[in-house]
C-alpha positions in Angstrom: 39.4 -6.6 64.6 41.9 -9.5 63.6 41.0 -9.1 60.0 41.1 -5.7 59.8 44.3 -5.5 61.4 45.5 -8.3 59.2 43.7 -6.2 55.8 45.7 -3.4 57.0 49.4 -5.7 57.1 48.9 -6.9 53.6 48.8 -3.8 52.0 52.2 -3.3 50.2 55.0 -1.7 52.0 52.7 -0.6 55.1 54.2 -2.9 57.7 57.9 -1.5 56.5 57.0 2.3 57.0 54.8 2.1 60.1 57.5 0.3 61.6 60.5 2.8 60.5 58.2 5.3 61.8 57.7 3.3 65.6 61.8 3.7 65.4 62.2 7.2 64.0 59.2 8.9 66.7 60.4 7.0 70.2 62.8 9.9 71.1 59.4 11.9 71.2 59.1 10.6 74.8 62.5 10.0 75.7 64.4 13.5 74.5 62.6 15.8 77.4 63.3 13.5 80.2 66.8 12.8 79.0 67.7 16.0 78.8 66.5 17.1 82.4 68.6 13.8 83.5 71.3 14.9 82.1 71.3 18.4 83.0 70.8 17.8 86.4 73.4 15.2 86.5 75.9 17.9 85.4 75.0 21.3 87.2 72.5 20.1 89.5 69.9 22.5 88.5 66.2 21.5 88.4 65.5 25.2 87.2 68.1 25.0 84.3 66.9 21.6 82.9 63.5 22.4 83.1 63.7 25.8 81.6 65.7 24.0 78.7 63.2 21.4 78.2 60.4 24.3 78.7 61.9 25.7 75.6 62.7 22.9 73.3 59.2 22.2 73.8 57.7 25.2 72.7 60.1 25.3 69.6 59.3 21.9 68.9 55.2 23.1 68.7 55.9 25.5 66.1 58.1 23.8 64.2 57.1 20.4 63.6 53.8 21.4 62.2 55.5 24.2 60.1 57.9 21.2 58.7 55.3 18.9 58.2 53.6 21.3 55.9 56.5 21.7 53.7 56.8 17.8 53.2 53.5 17.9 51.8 54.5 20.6 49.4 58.1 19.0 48.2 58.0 15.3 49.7 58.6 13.7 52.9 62.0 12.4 52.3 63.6 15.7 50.9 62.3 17.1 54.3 63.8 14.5 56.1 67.4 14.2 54.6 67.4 17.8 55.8 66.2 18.1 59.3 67.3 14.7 60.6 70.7 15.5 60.0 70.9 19.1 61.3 68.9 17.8 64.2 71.7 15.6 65.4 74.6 17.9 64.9 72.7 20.2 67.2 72.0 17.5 69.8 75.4 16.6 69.6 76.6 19.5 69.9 74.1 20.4 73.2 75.9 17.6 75.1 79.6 18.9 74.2 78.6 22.5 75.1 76.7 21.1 78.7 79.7 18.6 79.0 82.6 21.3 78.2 80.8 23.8 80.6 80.5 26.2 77.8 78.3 29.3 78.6 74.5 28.6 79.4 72.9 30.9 76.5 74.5 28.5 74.4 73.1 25.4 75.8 69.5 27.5 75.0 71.0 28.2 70.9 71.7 24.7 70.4 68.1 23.3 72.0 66.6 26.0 69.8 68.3 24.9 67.0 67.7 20.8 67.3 64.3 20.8 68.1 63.4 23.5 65.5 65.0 20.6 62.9 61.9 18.2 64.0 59.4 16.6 61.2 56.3 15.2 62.9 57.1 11.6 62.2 54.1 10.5 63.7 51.7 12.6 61.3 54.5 11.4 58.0 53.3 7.8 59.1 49.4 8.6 58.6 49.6 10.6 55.8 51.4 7.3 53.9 48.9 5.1 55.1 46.1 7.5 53.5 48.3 7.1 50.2 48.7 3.7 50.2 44.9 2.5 51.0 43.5 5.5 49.0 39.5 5.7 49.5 39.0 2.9 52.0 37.9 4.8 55.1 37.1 2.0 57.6 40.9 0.8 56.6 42.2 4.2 57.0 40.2 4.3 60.6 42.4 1.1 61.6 45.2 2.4 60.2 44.7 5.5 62.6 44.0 3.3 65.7 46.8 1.0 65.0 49.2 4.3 64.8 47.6 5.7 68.2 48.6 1.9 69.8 51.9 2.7 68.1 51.6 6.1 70.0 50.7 4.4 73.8 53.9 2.1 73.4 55.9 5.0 72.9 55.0 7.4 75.8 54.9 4.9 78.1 58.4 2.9 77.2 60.1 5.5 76.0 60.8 7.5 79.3 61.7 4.0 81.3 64.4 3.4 78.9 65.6 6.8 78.7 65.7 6.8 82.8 67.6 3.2 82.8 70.1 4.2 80.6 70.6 7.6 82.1 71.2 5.9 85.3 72.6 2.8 84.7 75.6 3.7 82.1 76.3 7.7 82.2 73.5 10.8 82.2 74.1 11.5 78.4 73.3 8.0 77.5 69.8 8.6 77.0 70.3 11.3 74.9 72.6 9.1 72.5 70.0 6.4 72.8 67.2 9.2 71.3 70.5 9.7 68.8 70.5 6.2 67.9 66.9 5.4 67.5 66.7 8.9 65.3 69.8 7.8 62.7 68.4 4.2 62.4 64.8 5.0 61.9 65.8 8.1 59.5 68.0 5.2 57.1 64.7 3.0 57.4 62.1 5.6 56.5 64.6 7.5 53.7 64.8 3.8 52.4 61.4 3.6 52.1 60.6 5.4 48.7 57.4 3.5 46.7 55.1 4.6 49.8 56.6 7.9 50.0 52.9 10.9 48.9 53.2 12.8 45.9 54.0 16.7 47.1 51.8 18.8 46.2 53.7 22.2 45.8 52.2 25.2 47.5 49.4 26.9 45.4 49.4 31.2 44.8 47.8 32.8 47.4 48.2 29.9 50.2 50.5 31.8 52.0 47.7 31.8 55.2 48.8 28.8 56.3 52.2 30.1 58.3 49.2 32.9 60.0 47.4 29.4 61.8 50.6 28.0 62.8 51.3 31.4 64.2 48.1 32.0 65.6 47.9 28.0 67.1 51.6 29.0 68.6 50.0 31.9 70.4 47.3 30.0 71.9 49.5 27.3 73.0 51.4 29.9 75.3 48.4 31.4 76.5 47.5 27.6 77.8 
């Protein structure tokens, strides 16, 4: 297993990516739990900051897989420099509006709006580890295995620190936290440009693709 995990280290540029990708997908478990935190902190409303997260998370099902299909078609970092950006203006502006008791609907616009602006950075990370190895599958199946470790660190760190930091400086320090760790890991995964896939520009007639997602979408709220 040593060898193969050490196989997997020496290809060029894969240590570099799957890291900027550890930093860029820790808010995945930290964003939900910090914005209940800091919800209730300011209206003391279970109800409220669960119905919020209820719908960030049901955004962030369609969208990220919708996203992730468009970096395949015009490249991972043009995706990127777009939604990153528009992602934290809107989580931003979610705390100002929540912070400047602004009306409630809007606190719902602007969680619409920054989760609908997430990439699946976690799925971006495979799919450069399947360019970079090419046809090595055992390779590629330690690649995968090392990502899901990646994945176990996250869920289970990520909400600790987004509780200690929500409690121990000010309730919307988590959220700047998931702020943080998105700008940083964005700058390191943008940076990384010789791993980046070729896109592969949508082909006539593959317009079915946006009738799954829709489909999957309608069988995640039936769940």
């Amino acid at each position: 297993m040593l060898t193969s995990y050490k196989r997997l280290f020496a290809v060029p540029g894969g240590w570099n990516f799957s890291f900027a990708g550890f930093i860029l997908r820790m808010p995945i478990s930290m964003l939900y739990i910090a914005i209940v935190l800091f919800v209730v902190a300011e209206t003391g409303s279970y109800a409220l900051a669960g119905a919020l997260s209820m719908v960030a998370s049901l955004i962030l099902s369609v969208a990220t897989p919708l996203w992730s299909r468009v970096a395949d078609q015009i490249g991972q970092n043009k995706v990127l420099s777009i939604t990153a950006p528009v992602h934290l203006i809107f989580l931003g502006l979610f705390v100002y509006l929540v912070k400047s008791d602004a009306p409630t609907w809007s606190w719902f616009t602007a969680a619409i709006i920054f989760e609908g602006f997430v990439i699946g950075s976690g799925q971006m990370v495979r799919r450069r580890w399947i360019h970079v190895i090419g046809d090595d599958r055992k390779l590629i199946d330690t690649a995968y295995s090392f990502e899901a470790l990646v994945d176990e660190v996250i869920f289970t760190s990520g909400p600790v620190l987004a509780a200690i930091t929500a409690s121990y400086f000010f309730p919307e320090a988590a959220i700047f936290t998931a702020m943080g760790f998105i700008s940083v890991g964005t700058l390191l995964f943008l940076s990384q440009r010789r791993t980046q896939p070729p896109a592969h520009p949508r082909e006539v007639g593959d317009d079915h693709s946006l009738l799954i997602k829709i489909d999957s979408f309608k069988l995640y709220l039936f769940l």
